[in-house]
C-alpha positions as CSV (number, residue, x, y, z in Angstrom):
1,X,-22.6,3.8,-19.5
2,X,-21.9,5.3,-22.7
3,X,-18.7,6.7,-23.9
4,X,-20.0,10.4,-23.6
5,X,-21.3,10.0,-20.4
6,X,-17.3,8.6,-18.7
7,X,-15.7,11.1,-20.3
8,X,-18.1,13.9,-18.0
9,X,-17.4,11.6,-15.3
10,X,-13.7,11.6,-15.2
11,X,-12.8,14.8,-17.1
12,X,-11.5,16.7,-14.3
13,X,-9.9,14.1,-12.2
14,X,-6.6,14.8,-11.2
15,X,-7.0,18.8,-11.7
16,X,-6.2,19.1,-7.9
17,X,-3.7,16.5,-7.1
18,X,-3.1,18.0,-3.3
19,X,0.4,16.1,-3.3
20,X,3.2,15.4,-5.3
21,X,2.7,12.6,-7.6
22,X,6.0,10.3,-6.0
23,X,4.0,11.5,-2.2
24,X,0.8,9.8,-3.3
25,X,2.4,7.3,-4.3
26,X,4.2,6.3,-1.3
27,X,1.0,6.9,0.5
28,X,-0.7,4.9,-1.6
29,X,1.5,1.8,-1.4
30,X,1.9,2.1,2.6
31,X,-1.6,1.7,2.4
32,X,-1.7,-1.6,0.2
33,X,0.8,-2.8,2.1
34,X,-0.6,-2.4,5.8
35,X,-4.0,-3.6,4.5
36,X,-2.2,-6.6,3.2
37,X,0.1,-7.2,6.7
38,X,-3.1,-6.8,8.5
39,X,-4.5,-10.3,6.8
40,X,-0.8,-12.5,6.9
41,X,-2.0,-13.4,10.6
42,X,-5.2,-15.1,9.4
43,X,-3.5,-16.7,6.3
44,X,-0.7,-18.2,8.6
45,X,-3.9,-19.6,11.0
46,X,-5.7,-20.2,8.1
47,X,-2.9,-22.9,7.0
48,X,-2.9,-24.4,10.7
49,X,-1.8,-28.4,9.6
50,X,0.5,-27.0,7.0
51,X,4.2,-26.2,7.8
52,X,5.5,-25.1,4.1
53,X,2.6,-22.8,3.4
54,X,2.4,-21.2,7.1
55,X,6.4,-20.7,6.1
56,X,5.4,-19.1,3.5
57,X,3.3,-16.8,5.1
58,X,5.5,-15.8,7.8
59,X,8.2,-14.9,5.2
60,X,5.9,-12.8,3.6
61,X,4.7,-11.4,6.8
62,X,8.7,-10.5,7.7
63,X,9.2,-9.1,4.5
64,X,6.3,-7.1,4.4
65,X,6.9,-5.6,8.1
66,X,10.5,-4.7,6.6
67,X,8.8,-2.7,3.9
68,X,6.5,-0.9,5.7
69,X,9.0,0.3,8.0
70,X,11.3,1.5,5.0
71,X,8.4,3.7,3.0
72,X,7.7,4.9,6.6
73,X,10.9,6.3,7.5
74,X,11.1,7.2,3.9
75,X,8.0,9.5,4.3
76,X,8.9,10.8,7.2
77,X,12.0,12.3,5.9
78,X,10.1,14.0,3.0
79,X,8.3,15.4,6.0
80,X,11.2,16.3,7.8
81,X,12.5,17.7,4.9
82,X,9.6,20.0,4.1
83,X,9.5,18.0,0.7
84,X,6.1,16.7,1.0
């Protein structure tokens, strides 16, 4: 793809963000963040045999959990507040 031929493609991106930047964002990483709790239970079978890695995984898992339910409240209060 030639130079000319990306710039057409992406000139107008972002012209009509929908949201606030700090929104998207937020949406963006909850996103990320469920895809990636959605796996931990397969990496933690995955590791059957092996105590310190399923460890691992479970930590993660709790951790991750903890910050989904943060941005989520988080969001929800933008709602609330009509700043969203």
């Amino acid at each position: 793809m030639s130079l000319e031929t990306y710039q057409k493609e992406v000139a107008h991106l972002g012209e009509s963000p929908g949201i606030k930047d700090h929104d998207h964002d937020m949406i963006h990483d909850l996103s990320r963040r469920l895809d990636a709790l959605w796996r931990y239970d397969q990496y933690i079978a995955n590791a059957e045999g092996y105590e310190s890695v399923q460890a691992f995984w479970k930590k993660v898992k709790e951790q991750e959990q903890g910050n989904v339910a943060e941005l989520k409240k988080l969001l929800s209060e933008h709602i609330r507040l009509g700043d969203f």
